[in-house]
ZADRENVEX-473498 format. One record per residue (C-alpha): x, y, z. Coordinates in steps of 0.1 Angstrom, whole numbers, plus 5000, padded with zeros to 4 digits. Layout:
N
XYZ;...
END
This chain:
147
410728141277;412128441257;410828321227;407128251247;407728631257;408328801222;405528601210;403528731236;404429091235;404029091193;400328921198;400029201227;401129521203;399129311173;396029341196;397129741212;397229781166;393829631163;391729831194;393830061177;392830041142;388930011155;389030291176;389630491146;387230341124;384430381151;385630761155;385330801117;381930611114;380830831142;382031151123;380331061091;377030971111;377431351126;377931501090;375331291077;373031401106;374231761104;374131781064;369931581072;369131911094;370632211071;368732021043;365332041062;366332391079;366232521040;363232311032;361532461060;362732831047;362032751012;358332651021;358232991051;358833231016;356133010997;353833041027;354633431025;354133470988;351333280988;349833541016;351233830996;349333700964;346133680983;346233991002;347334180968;344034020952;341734060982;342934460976;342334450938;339234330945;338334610972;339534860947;337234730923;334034710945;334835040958;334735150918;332135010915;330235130946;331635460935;329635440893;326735320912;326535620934;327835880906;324535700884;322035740910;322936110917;322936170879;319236010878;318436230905;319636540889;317936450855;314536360875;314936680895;315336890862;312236710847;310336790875;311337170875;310737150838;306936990841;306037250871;307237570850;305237490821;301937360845;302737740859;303237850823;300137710815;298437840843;299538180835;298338160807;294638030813;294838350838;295838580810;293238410787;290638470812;291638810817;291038940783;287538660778;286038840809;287439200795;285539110767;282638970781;282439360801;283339550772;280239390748;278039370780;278639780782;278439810745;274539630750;274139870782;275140180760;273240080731;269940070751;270140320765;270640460729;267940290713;265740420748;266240820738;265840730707;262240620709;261840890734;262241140707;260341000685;257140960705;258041320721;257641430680;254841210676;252741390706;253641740686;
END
């Protein structure tokens, strides 16, 4: 019965060894499962960041070419204007230019007229004079003739 004992208590502590044994081995296989779970989400966690500061450079890119381009249409919004204003200041002056000489040549035409009709009165009193000449003229003669 002694020996029946031992035998029992050594296949007793051989089994206490073995739970034992796979106690620990569950334990570690759960630890690795939690490190490999853990080790899963900090991968993805910096996957996510990586892609977040892609995302935002990406944005950054676009809103620095969506300004470049602003700055360019202002620019040229900005040569347009300066070209039509320098057109207007060039048609402006040609107009100015074309009404002084249509008053220049008006002034002119005036002037011209002046002295044509001066003219015209100065031989029209030279005829006058001249008659009137010529008229005591042949009155003298025929007031000789009648002596």
């Amino acid at each position: 019965r002694l020996q029946q004992e031992r035998q029992q208590q050594e296949r007793e502590a051989r089994l206490q060894q073995e739970r034992q044994q796979q106690e620990r081995e569950a334990r570690l296989q759960q630890e690795r499962q939690q490190k490999e779970r853990e080790d899963r989400l900090q991968q993805e966690s910096q996957q996510q960041e990586h892609e977040v500061r892609l995302q935002q450079e990406r944005q950054q890119q676009e809103r620095e070419a969506r300004l470049q381009q602003e700055r360019q249409q202002k620019e040229r919004e900005d040569r347009l204007q300066q070209e039509r204003e320098q057109k207007e200041r060039e048609v402006a002056l040609q107009q100015e230019r074309e009404r002084q000489e249509r008053e220049d040549r008006r002034q002119w035409e005036r002037e011209q007229k002046e002295r044509e009709d001066r003219l015209q009165q100065e031989r029209e009193q030279k005829e006058r004079e001249d008659k009137v000449q010529r008229e005591r003229e042949r009155d003298i003669l025929m007031q000789r003739e009648k002596k």
